[in-house]
C-alpha positions, -999 to +999 in steps of 0.1 A: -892-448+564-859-455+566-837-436+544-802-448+523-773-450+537-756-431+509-784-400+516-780-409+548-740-397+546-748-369+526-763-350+550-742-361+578-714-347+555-734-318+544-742-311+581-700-312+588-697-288+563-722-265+573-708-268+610-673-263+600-680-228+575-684-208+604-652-221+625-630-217+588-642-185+579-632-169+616-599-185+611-593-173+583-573-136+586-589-101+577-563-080+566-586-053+560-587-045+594-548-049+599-520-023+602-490-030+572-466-044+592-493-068+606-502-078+570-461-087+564-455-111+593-492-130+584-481-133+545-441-125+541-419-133+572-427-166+570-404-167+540-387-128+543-380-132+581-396-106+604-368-084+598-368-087+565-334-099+564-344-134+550-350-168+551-365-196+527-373-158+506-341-136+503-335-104+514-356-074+511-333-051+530-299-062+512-302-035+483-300-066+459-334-072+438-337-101+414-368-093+394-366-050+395-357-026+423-383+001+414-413+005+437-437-004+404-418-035+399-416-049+439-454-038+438-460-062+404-438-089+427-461-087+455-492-084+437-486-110+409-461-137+429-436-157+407-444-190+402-411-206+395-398-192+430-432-205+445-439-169+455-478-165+461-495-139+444-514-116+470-537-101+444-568-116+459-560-116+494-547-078+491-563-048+477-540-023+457-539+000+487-525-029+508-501-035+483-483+000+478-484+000+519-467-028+519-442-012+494-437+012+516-429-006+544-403-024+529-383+006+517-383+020+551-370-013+565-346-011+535-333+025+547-329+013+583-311-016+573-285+004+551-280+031+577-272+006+609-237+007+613-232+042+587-208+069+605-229+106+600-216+135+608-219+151+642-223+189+641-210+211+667-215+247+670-179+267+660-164+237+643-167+228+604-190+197+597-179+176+567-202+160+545-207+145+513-223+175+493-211+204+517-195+216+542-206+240+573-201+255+604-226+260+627-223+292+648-244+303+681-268+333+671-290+334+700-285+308+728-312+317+752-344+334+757-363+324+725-393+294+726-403+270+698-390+297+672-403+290+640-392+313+609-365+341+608-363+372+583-333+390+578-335+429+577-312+452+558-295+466+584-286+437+601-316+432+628-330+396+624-369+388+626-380+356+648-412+339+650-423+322+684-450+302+676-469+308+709-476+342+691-446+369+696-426+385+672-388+389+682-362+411+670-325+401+673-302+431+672-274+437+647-250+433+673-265+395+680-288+403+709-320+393+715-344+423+722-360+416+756-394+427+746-416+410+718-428+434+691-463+442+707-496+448+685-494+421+663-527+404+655-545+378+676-526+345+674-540+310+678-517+285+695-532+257+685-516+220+674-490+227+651-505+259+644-493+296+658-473+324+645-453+310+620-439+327+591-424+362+585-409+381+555-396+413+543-410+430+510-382+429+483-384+468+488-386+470+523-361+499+528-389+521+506-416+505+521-412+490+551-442+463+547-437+430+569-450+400+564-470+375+586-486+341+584-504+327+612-531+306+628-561+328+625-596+326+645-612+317+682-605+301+708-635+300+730-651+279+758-628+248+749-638+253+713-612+264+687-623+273+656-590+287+632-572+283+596-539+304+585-540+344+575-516+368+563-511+403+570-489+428+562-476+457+585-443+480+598-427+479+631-420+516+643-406+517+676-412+483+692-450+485+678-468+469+650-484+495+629-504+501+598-518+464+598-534+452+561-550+421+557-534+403+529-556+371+528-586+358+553-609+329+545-641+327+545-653+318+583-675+287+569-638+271+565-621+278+599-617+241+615-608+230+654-581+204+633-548+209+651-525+203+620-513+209+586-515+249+584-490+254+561-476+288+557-443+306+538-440+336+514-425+338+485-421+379+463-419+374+428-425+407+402-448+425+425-468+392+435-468+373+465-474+338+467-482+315+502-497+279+511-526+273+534-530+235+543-553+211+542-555+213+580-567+174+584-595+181+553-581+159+529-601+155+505-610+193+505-579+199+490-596+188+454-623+217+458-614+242+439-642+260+461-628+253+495-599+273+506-578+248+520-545+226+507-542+253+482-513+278+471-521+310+462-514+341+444-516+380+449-507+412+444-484+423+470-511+444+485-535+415+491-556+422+452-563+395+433-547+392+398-573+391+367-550+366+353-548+338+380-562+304+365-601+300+354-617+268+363-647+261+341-684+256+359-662+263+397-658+298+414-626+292+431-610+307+464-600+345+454-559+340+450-565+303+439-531+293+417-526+256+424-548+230+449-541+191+458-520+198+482-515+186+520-490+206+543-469+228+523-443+242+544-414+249+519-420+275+487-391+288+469-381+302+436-351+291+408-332+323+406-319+309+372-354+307+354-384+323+379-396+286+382-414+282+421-406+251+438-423+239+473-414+211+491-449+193+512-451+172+541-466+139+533-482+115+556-460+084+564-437+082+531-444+106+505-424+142+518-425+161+481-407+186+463-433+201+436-429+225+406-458+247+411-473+257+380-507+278+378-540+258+376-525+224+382-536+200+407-511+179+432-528+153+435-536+149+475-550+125+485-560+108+450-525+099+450-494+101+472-466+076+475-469+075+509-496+060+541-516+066+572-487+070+602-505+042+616-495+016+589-523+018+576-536+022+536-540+054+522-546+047+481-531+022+458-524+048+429-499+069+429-504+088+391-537+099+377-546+118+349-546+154+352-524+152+386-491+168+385-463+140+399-439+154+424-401+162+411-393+141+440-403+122+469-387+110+496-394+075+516-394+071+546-400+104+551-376+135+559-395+161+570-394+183+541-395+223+547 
């Protein structure tokens, strides 16, 4: 039977279209799968330029912002377009954790842009640098014979304590020299990633007491496996020797990790209480278990006891010391000597460096929310507040390094 020509078209059409699905659908882009500053030449430069400096679209790197300069309201640009500009909205073609990395690609190209050109200081040893805020000298302390130092304690009568991360603890003389020998009997050290002896401190009564403090990569290192988290102890040096070693805080060995990073680690003396980070050492999300002893801060007694009035968290046993948690790689902790207030400054990932007010029971966030993304350009999360998630005092973007 011979069919109609009109059904016959149909399927010849329908057939086309059938055909053709396949070879529009693998045209057509998955950002998904793309880094950020893939996603911006596919959907911006074309109107942005690839540096951003402009083109049919202005300028995102001029410092000049039409519709809001916030980071919520170029985020509301991207993601809702404006249509009397003829600027697409990217809402349906970009998730919201696309969108904020996008966000923060732009503000780094921003800061590159404003810096070409700028004059900064150069520092040299013995001379007085100028800057905006301040001015200082740098002067030589120790010029040789020290390796990847990593924190330095000052003693009362003018000796200085060094870390090496590889695992030895230095002493620099009060005349300026560096003691040949490391202080010997220290605990077991793990060099490992960015991990290693790092931090050291005096009591606030030392010349009664004499207690040192150290924080350090903790654990094994066997048969190519490394297994390790950071400790603290305390002890005294008599002589060239660590002596009369306590053990301030060790976690439990069901949390020790071969991870290479984010260890954390400084000591702060408050009113008979010491307080110290461990980091989430790659855990991320471990950071939000109360339960798990990593991306916390804690609190103790000077002696390594744990106060009966450190935060209760109902239905959860936390980490013994447990004062705040949601946090990534806390390297800076400090405290207002105007108020008591503690302050710690965090590394974030790629954007996102934090200074926090660390208050007891409260939760940073990490990585529910951060305002910054994976070093590889791509997404982390598209929110950057929650309920019941402290905000930082400040962040920084691109990121400085905060310690």
């Amino acid at each position: 039977m011979r069919l109609p020509r009109s059904s016959s078209m149909k399927r010849t059409l329908l057939a086309s279209s059938l055909l053709l699905s396949p070879l529009l659908a693998q045209d057509k882009p998955d950002y998904s799968k793309m880094k950020t500053d893939q996603v911006f030449e596919q959907l911006c430069s074309g109107c942005h330029g690839k540096d951003l400096s402009g083109g049919q679209g202005g300028s995102l790197v001029d410092g000049e912002w039409k519709h809001g300069s916030s980071d919520d309201e170029l985020l509301k640009s991207i993601k809702e377009g404006n249509a009397q500009l003829g600027m697409t909205p990217f809402k349906t073609v970009l998730d919201d954790r696309q969108i904020r990395s996008l966000v923060i690609f732009i503000r780094e190209k921003e800061k590159q842009a404003k810096e070409k050109g700028m004059d900064f200081p150069k520092p040299e040893p013995g001379k007085v640098t100028q800057t905006q805020h301040e001015d200082y000298k740098i002067e030589m302390v120790v010029e040789k014979g020290l390796n990847t130092p990593w924190a330095i304690a000052f003693l009362p009568d003018g000796r200085k304590l060094v870390t090496e991360k590889a695992g030895r603890l230095r002493i620099i003389g009060a005349d300026g020299a560096l003691v040949t020998e490391p202080v010997q009997g220290i605990p077991k050290i793990i060099d490992h990633g960015q991990g290693g002896l790092m931090e050291v401190a005096v009591h606030p009564d030392y010349e009664k007491n004499g207690w040192i403090y150290l924080g350090f990569a903790d654990g094994t290192k066997e048969g190519g496996k490394t297994k390790t988290i950071t400790a603290y102890v305390r002890g005294r040096i008599k002589d060239g020797q660590w002596v009369d070693q306590e053990w301030i805080w060790k976690a439990d060995p069901k949390f020790y990790s071969g991870d290479g990073v984010h260890f954390g680690t400084r000591i702060v003396f408050d009113k008979g209480y010491i307080y110290f980070p461990v980091g989430e050492r790659g855990g991320w999300h471990q950071a939000q278990d109360v339960e798990n002893a990593k991306g916390k801060i804690y609190r103790l007694h000077d002696d390594g006891r744990v106060p009966e009035d450190n935060p209760k968290f109902e239905g959860k046993t936390p980490v013994p010391g447990l004062w705040t948690y949601g946090h990534r790689n806390p390297q800076g902790l400090d405290i207002d000597p105007r108020d008591g207030s503690i302050y710690n400054t965090e590394h974030g990932p790629r954007g996102g460096d934090e200074l926090n007010w660390v208050q007891p029971g409260h939760n940073y966030g990490w990585p529910v929310i951060t305002y910054g993304m994976n070093y590889d350009g791509t997404p982390i999360t598209g929110i950057t507040e929650k309920e019941g998630m402290d905000q930082p005092v400040i962040y920084w973007q691109p990121s400085i390094a905060a310690r």
